[in-house]
C-alpha positions in Angstrom: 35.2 23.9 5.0 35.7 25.3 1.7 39.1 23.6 1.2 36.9 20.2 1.4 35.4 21.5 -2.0 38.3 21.6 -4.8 35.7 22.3 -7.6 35.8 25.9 -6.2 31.5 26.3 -6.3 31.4 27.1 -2.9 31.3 31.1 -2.5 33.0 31.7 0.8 31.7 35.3 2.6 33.4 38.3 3.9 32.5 39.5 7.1 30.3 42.8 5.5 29.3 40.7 2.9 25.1 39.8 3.0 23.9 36.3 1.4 21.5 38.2 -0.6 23.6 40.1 -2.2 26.7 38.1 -2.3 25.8 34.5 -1.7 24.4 31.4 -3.9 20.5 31.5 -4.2 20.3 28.0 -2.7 22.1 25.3 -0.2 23.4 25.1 2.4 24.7 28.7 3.8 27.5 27.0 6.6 27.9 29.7 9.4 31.6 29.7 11.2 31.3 33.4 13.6 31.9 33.4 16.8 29.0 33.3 18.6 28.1 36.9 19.2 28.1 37.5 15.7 25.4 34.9 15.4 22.0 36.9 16.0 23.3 40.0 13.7 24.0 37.3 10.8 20.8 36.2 11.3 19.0 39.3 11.0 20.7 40.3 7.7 19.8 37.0 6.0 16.1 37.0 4.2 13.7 34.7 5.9 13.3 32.6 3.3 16.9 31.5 3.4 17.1 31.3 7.5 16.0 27.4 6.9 19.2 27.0 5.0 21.7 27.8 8.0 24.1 25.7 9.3 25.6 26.4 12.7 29.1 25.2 13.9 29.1 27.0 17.3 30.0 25.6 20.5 27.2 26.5 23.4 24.2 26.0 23.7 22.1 27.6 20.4 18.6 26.3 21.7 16.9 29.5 22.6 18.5 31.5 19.6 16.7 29.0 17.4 13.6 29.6 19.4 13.8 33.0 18.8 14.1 33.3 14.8 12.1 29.9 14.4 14.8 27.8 13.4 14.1 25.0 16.6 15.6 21.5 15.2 12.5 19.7 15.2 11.4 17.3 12.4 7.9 19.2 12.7 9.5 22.3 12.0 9.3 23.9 7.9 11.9 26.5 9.2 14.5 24.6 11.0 18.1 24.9 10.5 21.2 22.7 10.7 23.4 22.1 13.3 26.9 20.4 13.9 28.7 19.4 17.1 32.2 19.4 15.7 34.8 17.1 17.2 38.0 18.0 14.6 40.1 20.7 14.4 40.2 23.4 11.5 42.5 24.7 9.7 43.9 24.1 5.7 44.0 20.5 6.6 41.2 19.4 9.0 42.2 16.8 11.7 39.5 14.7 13.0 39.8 14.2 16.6 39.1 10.6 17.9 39.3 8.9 20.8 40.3 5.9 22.1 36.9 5.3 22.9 35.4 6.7 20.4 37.9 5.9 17.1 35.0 6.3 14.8 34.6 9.7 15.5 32.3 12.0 17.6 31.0 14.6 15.0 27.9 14.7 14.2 24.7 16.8 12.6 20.9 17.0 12.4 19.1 19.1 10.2 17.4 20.1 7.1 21.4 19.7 5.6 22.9 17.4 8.0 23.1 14.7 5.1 25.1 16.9 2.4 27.1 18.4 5.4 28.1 14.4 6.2 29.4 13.9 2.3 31.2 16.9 2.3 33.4 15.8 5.8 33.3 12.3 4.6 34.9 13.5 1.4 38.2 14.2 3.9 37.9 11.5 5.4 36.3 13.1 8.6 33.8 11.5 10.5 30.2 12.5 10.8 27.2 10.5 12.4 23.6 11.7 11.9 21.3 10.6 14.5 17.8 10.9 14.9 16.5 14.1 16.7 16.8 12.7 20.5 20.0 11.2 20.1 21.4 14.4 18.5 19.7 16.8 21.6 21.9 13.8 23.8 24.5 14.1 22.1 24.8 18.7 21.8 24.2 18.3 25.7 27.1 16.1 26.1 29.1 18.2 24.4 27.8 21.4 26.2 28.4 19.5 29.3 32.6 19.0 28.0 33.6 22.6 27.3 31.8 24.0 30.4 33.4 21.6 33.0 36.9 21.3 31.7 37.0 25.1 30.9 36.1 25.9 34.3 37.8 22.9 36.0 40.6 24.2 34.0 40.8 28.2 35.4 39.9 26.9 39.0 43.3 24.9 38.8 45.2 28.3 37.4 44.2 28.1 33.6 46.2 24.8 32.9 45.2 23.1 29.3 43.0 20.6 29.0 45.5 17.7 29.0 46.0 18.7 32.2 42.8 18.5 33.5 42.0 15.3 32.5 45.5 13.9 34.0 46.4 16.3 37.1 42.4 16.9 37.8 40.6 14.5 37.4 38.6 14.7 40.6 37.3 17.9 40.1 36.4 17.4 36.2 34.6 14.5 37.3 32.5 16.4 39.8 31.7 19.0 37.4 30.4 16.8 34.4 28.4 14.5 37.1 26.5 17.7 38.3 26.2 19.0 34.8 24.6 16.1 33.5 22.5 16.1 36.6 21.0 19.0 35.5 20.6 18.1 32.1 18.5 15.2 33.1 16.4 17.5 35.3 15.9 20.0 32.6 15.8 17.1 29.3 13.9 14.3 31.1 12.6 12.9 27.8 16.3 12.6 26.4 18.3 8.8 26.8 21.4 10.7 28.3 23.7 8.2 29.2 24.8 6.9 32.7 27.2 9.0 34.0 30.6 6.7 34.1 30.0 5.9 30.3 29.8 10.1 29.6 32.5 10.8 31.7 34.9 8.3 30.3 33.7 9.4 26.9 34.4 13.2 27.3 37.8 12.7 29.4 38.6 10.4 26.1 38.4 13.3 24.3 40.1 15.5 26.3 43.2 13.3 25.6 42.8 14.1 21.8 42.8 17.8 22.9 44.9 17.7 25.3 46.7 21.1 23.9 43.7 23.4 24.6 43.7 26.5 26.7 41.4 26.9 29.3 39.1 29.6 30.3 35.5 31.1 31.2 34.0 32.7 28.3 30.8 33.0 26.6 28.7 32.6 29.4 25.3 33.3 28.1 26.1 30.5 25.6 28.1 28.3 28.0 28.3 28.0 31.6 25.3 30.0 31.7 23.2 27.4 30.8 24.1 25.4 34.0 23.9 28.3 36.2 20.2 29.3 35.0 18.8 25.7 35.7 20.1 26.1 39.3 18.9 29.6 39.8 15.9 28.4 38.4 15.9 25.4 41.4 16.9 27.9 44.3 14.7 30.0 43.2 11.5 27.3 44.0 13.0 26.1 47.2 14.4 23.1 46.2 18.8 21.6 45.7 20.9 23.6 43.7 21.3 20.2 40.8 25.2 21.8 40.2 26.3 23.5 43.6 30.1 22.7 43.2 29.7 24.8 39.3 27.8 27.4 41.0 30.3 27.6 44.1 33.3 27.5 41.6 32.1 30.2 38.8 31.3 32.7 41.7 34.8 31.7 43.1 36.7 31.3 40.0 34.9 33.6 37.7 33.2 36.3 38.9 33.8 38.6 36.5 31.6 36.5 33.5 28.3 35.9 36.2 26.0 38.1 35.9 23.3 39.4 38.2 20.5 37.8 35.2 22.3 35.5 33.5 19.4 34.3 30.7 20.3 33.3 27.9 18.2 35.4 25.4 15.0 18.1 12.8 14.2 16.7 9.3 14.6 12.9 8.4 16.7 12.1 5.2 15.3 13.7 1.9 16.8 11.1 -0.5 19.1 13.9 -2.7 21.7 12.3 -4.4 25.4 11.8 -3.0 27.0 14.8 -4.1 28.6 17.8 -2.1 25.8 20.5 -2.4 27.6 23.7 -3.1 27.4 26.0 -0.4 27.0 29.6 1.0 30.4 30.1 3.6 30.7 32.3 6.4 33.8 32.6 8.2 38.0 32.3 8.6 39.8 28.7 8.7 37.0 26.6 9.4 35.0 27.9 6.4 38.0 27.6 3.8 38.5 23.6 5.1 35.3 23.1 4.5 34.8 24.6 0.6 38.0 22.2 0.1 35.9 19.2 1.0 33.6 20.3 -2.4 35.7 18.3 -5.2 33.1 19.0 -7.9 
């Protein structure tokens, strides 16, 4: 990220170093932990600042926003930034798109979705902004592609992901159907599309990644997702919406479910067309992204 900045304004973080003390007093602060690290980070950085994150994590971050008040909701003064990222870091970041999808897949919403979309752009990446429903669509969809091929993936021995989408198919195809079965019964107000066009869509982009390892990991941010919304089903007498992912984590990987698995949008705001300088957290995906910064 910093690499996408070769004016060098950017000021790029150290793990023990604080935004208050270290980073720039405004902009976007672009945060690239892992997600573990993501709640402590939080803590440390002064409330009035909080608004100014920008989140790069796969999972799903909905109820960690809920928590500090950073939900992605036009309504909201506090809420953050966040950015479903479809290319690959490193020095020289390679956007990943499909054959289906040759625009490009990334995308953002948020209080700096906009300055975040000059900044890729700037490198020639990709990156859409929708409006808040399509964006909420769109995080799901992605939710839905790392939790079924990873698990499809260690239920067939850990293969990559290429091999998934060639050599196993049939069970990828039963896990994203149920997945986005279940999102549907937990997002009815989203337009989630029909399930051939997502799961031609996210088998499309399995191709561009076909090099990926597999595995289970995360689960309170991942998988666990899933496995709440059918405990939660069970739990009132009614169909598991995702039995084959229940079946298959208990089978396949035990070791990440637990016995309680819970997992603890702003409109355009007509700044110019610049890269905003920005606050950076993180290893290779934060030093791309200062690169993108030419100013």
């Amino acid at each position: 990220l910093a690499a996408m900045n070769p004016a060098g304004t950017d000021v790029v973080l150290e793990p023990w170093q604080t935004v208050a003390s270290h980073g720039l007093p405004s902009g976007p602060i672009y945060v690239c932990t892992r997600n573990d690290e993501l709640e402590p980070f939080i803590e440390k950085t002064p409330a009035d600042r909080r608004k100014d994150l920008v989140f790069f994590q796969n999972g799903m971050l909905d109820p960690l926003f809920q928590k500090y008040g950073l939900q992605l909701n036009p309504s909201n003064p506090n809420a953050s930034t966040q950015c479903l990222v479809y290319f690959a870091p490193g020095p020289k970041p390679k956007d990943n798109v499909t054959d289906l999808n040759p625009e490009g897949l990334t995308a953002a919403f948020g209080r700096h979705a906009e300055s975040l979309a000059r900044r890729l752009k700037s490198a020639d990446m990709s990156c859409k902004v929708p409006d808040e429903l399509n964006f909420q669509s769109m995080m799901l969809e992605k939710h839905i592609w790392i939790c079924a091929f990873m698990l499809a993936g260690v239920k067939n021995g850990g293969v990559k992901i290429g091999e998934v989408e060639k050599d196993c198919t049939a069970d990828v195809t039963v896990l994203i159907s149920e997945l986005l079965a279940s999102c549907r019964l937990a997002n009815p107000a989203l337009p989630l599309d029909d399930t051939a066009t997502v799961t031609a869509r996210l088998l499309a982009y399995a191709r561009s990644v076909a090099h990926f390892p597999t595995a289970v990991k995360e689960f309170p941010w991942r998988n666990g997702y899933f496995w709440d919304i059918s405990q939660a089903a069970v739990s009132e007498g009614k169909a598991d919406p995702a039995p084959t992912h229940s079946a298959w984590l208990k089978e396949y990987a035990p070791s990440v479910v637990p016995s309680d698995s819970s997992v603890a949008m702003f409109a355009a705001t007509g700044e110019p067309a610049r890269i905003v300088p920005a606050t950076i957290i993180g290893g290779g995906l934060a030093k791309g992204l200062a690169a993108m910064n030419p100013a």
